[in-house]
C-alpha positions as CSV (number, residue, x, y, z in Angstrom):
1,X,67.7,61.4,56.4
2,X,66.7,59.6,59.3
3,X,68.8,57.6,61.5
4,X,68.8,54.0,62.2
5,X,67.5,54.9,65.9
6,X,65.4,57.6,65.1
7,X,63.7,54.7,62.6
8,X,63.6,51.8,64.7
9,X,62.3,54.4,68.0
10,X,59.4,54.9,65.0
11,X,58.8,51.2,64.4
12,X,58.5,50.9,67.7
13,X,56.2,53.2,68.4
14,X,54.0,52.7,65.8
15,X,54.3,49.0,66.5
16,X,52.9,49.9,70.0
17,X,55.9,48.2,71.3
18,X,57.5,51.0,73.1
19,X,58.3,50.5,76.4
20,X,55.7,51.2,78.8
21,X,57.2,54.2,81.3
22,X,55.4,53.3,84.2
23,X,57.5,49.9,84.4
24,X,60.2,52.0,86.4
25,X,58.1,54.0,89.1
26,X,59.4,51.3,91.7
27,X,63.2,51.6,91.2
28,X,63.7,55.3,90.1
29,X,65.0,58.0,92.2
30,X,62.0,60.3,93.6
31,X,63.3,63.2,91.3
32,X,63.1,60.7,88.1
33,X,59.5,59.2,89.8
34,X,58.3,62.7,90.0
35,X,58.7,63.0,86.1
36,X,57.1,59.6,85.4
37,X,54.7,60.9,87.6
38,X,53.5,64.6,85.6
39,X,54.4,62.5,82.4
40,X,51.9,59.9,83.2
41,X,49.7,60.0,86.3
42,X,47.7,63.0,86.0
43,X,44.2,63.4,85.2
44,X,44.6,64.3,81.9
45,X,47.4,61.8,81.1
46,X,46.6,58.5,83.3
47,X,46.3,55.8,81.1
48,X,44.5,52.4,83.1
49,X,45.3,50.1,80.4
50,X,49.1,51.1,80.6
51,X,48.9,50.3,84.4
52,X,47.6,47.3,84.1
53,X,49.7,46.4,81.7
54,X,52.6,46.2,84.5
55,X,50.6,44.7,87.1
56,X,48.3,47.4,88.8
57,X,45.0,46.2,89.6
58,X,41.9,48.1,90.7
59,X,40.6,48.0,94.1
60,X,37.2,49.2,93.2
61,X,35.0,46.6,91.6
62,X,31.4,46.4,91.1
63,X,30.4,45.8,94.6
64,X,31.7,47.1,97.6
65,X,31.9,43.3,99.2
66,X,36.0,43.3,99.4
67,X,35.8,46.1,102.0
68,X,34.7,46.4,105.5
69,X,33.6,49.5,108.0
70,X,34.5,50.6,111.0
71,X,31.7,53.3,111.9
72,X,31.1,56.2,114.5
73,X,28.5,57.8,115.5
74,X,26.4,58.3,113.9
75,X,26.9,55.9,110.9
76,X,28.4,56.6,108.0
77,X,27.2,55.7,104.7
78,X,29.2,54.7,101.4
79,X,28.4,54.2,98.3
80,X,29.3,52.8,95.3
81,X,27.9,54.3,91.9
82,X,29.8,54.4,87.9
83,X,32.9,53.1,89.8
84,X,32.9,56.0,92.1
85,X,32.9,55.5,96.1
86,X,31.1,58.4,98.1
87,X,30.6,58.8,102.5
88,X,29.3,61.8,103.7
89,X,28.1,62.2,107.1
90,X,26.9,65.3,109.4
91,X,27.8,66.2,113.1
92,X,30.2,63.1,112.8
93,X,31.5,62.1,116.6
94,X,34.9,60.7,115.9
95,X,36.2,59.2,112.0
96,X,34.5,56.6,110.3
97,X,36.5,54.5,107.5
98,X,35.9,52.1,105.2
99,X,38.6,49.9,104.3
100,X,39.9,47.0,101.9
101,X,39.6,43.3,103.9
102,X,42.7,42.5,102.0
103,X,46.2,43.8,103.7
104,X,49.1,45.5,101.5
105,X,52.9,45.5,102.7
106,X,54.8,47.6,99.8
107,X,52.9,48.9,97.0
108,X,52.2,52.0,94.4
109,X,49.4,53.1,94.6
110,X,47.2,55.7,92.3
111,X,43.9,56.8,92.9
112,X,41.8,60.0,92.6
113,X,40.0,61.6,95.1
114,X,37.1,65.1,95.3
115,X,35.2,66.6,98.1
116,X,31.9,67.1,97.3
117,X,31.6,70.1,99.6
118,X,34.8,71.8,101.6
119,X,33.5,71.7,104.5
120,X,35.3,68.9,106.1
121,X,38.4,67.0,106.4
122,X,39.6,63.6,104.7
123,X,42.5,61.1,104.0
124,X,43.3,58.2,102.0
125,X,44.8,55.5,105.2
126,X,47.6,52.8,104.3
127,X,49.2,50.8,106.3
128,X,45.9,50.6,108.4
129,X,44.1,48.2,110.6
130,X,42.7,47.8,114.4
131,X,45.9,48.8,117.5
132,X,45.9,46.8,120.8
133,X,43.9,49.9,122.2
134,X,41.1,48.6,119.7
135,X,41.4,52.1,118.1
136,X,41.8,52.1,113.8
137,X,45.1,53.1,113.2
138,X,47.7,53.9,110.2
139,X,49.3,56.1,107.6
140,X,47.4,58.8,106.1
141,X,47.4,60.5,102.9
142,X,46.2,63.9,104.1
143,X,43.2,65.3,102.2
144,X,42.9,69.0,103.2
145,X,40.4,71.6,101.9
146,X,41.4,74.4,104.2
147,X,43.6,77.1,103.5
148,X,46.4,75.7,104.8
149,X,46.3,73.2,102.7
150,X,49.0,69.9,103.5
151,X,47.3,67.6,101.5
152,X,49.0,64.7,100.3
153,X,51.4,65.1,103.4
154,X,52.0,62.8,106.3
155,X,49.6,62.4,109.2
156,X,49.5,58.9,111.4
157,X,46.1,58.2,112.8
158,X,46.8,57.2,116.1
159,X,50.6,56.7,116.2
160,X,51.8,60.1,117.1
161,X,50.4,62.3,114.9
162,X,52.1,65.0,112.3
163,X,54.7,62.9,110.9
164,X,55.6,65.2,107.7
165,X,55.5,68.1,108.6
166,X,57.0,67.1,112.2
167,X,54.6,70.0,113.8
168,X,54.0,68.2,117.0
169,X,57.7,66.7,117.4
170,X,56.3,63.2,116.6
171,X,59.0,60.4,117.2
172,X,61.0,62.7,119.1
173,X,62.2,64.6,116.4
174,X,62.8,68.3,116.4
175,X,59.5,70.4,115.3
176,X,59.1,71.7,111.5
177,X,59.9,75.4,111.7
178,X,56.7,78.0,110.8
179,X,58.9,78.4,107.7
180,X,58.9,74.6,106.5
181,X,55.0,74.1,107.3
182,X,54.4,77.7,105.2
183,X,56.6,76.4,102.0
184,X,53.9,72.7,102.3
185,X,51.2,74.7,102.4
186,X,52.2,77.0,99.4
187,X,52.8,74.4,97.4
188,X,49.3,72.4,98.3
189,X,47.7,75.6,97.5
190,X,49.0,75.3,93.6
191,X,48.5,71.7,93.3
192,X,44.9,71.0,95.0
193,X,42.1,71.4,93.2
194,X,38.9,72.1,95.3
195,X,36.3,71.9,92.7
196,X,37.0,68.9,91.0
197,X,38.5,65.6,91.0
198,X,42.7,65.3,92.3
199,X,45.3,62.4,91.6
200,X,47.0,61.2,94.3
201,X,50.1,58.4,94.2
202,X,51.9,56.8,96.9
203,X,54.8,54.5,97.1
204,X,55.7,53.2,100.0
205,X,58.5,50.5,100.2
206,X,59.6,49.1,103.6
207,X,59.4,52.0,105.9
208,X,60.4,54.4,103.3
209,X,57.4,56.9,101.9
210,X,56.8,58.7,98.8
211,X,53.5,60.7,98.0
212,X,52.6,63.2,95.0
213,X,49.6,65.5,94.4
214,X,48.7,66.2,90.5
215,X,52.4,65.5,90.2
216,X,54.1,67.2,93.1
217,X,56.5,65.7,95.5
218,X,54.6,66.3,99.1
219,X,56.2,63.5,101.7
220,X,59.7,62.0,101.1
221,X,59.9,60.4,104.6
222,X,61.6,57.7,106.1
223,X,59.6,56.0,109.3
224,X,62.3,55.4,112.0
225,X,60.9,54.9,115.4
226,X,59.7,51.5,116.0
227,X,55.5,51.9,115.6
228,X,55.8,51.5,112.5
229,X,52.5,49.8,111.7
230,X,54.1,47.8,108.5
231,X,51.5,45.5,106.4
232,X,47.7,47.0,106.5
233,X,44.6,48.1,104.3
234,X,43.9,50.7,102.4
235,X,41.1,53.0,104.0
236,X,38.9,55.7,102.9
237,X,38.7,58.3,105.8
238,X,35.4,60.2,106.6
239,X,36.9,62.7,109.7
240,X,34.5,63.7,112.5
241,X,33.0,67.4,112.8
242,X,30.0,68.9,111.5
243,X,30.0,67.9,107.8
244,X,32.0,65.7,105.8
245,X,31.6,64.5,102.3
246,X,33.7,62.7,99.5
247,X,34.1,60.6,96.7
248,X,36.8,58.5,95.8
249,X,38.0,56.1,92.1
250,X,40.3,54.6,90.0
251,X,42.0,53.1,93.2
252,X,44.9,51.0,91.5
253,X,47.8,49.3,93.3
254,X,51.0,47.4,92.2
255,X,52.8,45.1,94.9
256,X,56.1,45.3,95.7
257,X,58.8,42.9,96.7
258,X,58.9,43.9,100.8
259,X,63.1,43.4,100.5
260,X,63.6,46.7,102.3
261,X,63.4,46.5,106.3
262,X,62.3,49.5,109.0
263,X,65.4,51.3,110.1
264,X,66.1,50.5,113.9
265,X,63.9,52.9,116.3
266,X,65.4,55.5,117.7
267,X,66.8,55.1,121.9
């Protein structure tokens, strides 16, 4: 005989008035995130109505007139076809982005991401927008088709580099030992896929940094040193070299309240 629980749990189900799990991927641990996370926000799972349904709203619309470019040389052309948003670009001299006009402090974020070809190297910015040397600058959500692999870790255009893993003792930390940066680039290895579409999520909250890859944990980083480049866009990276092409969709964030503050730089 069924409980009272076990019947009600039913009702509610049935009812479609079950709680909707992705109303706690702001305040959970990263261990309970990372669950929510492979239970919820992967390809074959992701469910948009359910995300909007706590507040994310897509960033892609039908135009591309919400979102600016900065260009190098040569130009760099994206598109926007079926919801999907494409650059590609040969014998690229520098990185060209395009990026969202609007500016984001602490947010989740969930969008997919393919290359096209492997042939070139990508990343998803945050935090991102023009430094006093006039150069585009900000938090990257690496997007690596090489062997080694980091994808989904920590890189920050223009404000010191390797963050996570630490390989260039950015912020005048200690390096990542050849051990560290082997055990990242096993574990991109099993999550990437090269020949078809990845999910990608980020949360970033204050200064403190989150990001997953088809539902593994790849940066758990806390930003202590005081560049910090706090409220920017969101930017879709083509990276300089011979050949470059991707395609990006279902870009969906969720604001969050900004109560958490940087931690004081280090002396």
């Amino acid at each position: 005989m069924k409980t009272n629980a076990t019947l009600i749990a039913l009702f509610l189900s049935i009812t479609g008035l079950q709680a909707n799990p992705l109303a706690e991927l702001h305040s959970h641990s990263t261990e309970a995130t990372t669950k929510i996370v492979n239970e919820n926000l992967l390809l074959d799972k992701v469910d948009f109505d359910k995300l909007k349904e706590v507040g994310f709203t897509p960033l892609i619309g039908n135009n591309l007139d919400d979102w600016k470019i900065h260009n190098d040389k040569p130009e760099v052309t994206f598109t926007l076809k079926d919801g999907v948003i494409s650059g590609a670009c040969e014998n690229l001299k520098g990185n060209s982005f395009l990026y969202t006009a609007k500016e984001y402090d602490s947010y989740l974020l969930y969008f997919e991401f393919r290359f096209d070809h492997l042939k070139g190297n990508s990343g998803l910015m945050y935090h991102s927008k023009y430094n006093d040397a006039k150069k585009f600058a900000g938090i990257q959500f690496e997007m690596d088709p090489t062997k080694r692999q980091w994808s989904g870790l920590l890189y920050a255009e223009n404000l010191g580099g390797w963050h996570y893993p630490n390989r260039d003792g950015a912020a005048g930390k200690d390096k990542a030992s050849k051990e560290t940066m082997r055990e990242l680039s096993k574990i991109g290895q099993e999550a990437f896929n090269p020949t078809g579409w990845n999910a990608g999520f980020i949360r970033i909250h204050g200064n403190e940094i989150q990001t997953w890859l088809n539902g593994r944990l790849r940066t758990d980083y806390t930003w202590e040193v005081a560049n910090f480049p706090g409220k920017g866009s969101i930017a879709l990276q083509i990276h300089g070299g011979k050949s470059c092409a991707v395609s990006w969709r279902n870009l969906y964030l969720l604001p969050l309240e900004s109560d958490s503050k940087p931690s004081q730089p280090n002396e």
